[in-house]
N, C-alpha and C positions, 0 to 999 in steps of 0.2 A: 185210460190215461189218468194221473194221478189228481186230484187238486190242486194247485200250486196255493201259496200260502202266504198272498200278500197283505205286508203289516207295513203301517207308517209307525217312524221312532225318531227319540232322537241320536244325532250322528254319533259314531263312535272315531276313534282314531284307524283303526281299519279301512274305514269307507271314503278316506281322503282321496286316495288315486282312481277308484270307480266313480263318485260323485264328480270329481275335475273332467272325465272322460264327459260323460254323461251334457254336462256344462257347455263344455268347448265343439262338443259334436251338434249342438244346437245352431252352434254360430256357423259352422260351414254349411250345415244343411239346409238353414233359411237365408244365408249368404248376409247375416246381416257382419257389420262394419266389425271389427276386431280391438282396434283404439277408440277410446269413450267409452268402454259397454265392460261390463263383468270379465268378459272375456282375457284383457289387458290386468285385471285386479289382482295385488301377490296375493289375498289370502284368497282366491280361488285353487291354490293349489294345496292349501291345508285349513279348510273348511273345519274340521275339529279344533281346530287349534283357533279359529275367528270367530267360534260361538260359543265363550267359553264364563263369557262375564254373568252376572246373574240379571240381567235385565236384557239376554235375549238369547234365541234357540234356532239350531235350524233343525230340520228334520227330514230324514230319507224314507222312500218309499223300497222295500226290500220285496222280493219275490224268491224263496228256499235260496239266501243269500245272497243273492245278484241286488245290485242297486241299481235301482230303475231311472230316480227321480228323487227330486229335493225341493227345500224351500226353508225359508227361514226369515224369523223377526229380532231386527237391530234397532236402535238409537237413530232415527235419522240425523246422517251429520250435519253440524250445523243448526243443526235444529232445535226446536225448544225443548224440554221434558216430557211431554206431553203427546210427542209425534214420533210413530218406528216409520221403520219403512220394511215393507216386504222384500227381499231378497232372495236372488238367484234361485230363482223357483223355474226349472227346466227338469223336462222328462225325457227318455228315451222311448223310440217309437213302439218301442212293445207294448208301453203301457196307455199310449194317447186313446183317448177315444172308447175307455173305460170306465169315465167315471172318477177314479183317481185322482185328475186334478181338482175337483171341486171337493173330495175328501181332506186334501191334501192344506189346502186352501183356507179351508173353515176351521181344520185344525191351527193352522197357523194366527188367522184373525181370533178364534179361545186361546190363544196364549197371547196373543198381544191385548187383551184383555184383559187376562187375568196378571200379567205385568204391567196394570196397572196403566196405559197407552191409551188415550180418549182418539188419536188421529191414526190413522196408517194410510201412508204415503207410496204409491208405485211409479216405478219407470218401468218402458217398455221401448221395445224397437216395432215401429209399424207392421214389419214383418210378421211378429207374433201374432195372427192374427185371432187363435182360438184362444190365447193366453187373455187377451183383451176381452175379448168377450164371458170370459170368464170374471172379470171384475168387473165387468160391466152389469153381468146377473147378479153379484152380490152388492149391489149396488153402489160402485164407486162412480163416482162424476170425472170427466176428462176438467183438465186446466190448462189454462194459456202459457204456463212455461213450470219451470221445474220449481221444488222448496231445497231447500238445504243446498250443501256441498257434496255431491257422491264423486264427480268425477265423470263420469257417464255422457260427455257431453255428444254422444252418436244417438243418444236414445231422445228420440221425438214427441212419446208419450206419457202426458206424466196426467196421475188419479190420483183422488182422496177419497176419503171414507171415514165420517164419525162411526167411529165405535160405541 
């Protein structure tokens, strides 16, 4: 059987309709809510085209061209200079449970570092339970309600993290 040849990058205009599947296949399979949560957002469906400014990146996790998985660091809205927020960072099940999320992960917190971001900011649906737990090893703190404007208002969990 051959190696497969998985590399995290950033998104190209290609990976718009793989990455949206990838996304929306999250929310039926953990059944979480559809309105307030990523899932509802227009640039979930052209993810190149929404990370395109220079102060923020998303990036897909690719297997000999299949996209697995994604995530990416924004401006949080609303919010001051100083704070991104992680985004849309959902995988498909081929790749859970490999390790790749926390590569995925730590690449994203090295760029929102190196643009410059002293805070990074998540929401989450209870649901995701490995996802949390995953920020929770890199050590973010839970808070008693949301910062900024995302829109997101289904999602129950929100973390910070100095960077």
């Amino acid at each position: 059987m051959a190696k497969s040849k998985i590399a995290i990058r950033e998104i190209q205009a290609i990976d718009n309709q793989a990455i949206e599947q990838v996304i929306r296949g999250c929310f039926h399979e953990f059944k979480i809510p559809l309105e307030g949560t990523a899932y509802a957002d227009p640039e979930t469906k052209k993810m190149f085209e929404s990370y395109k400014n220079d102060n923020e990146v998303y990036f897909v996790i690719e297997d000999d061209g299949e996209v697995l998985g994604g995530a990416g660091i924004k401006p949080l809205s609303k919010g001051d200079q100083e704070t991104c927020e992680l985004q849309k960072m959902y995988f498909s099940p081929k790749i859970r449970g490999k390790g790749w999320g926390h590569k995925l992960f730590e690449t994203c917190l090295d760029a929102a570092k190196n643009l410059g971001y002293k805070t990074c900011y998540i929401e989450s649906a209870s649901q995701l339970k490995a996802a949390i737990h995953i920020y929770e090893a890199h050590g973010f703190e839970h808070r008693d309600g949301p910062l900024g404007d995302t829109g997101h208002f289904s999602c129950g969990i929100w973390m910070t993290k100095k960077l």
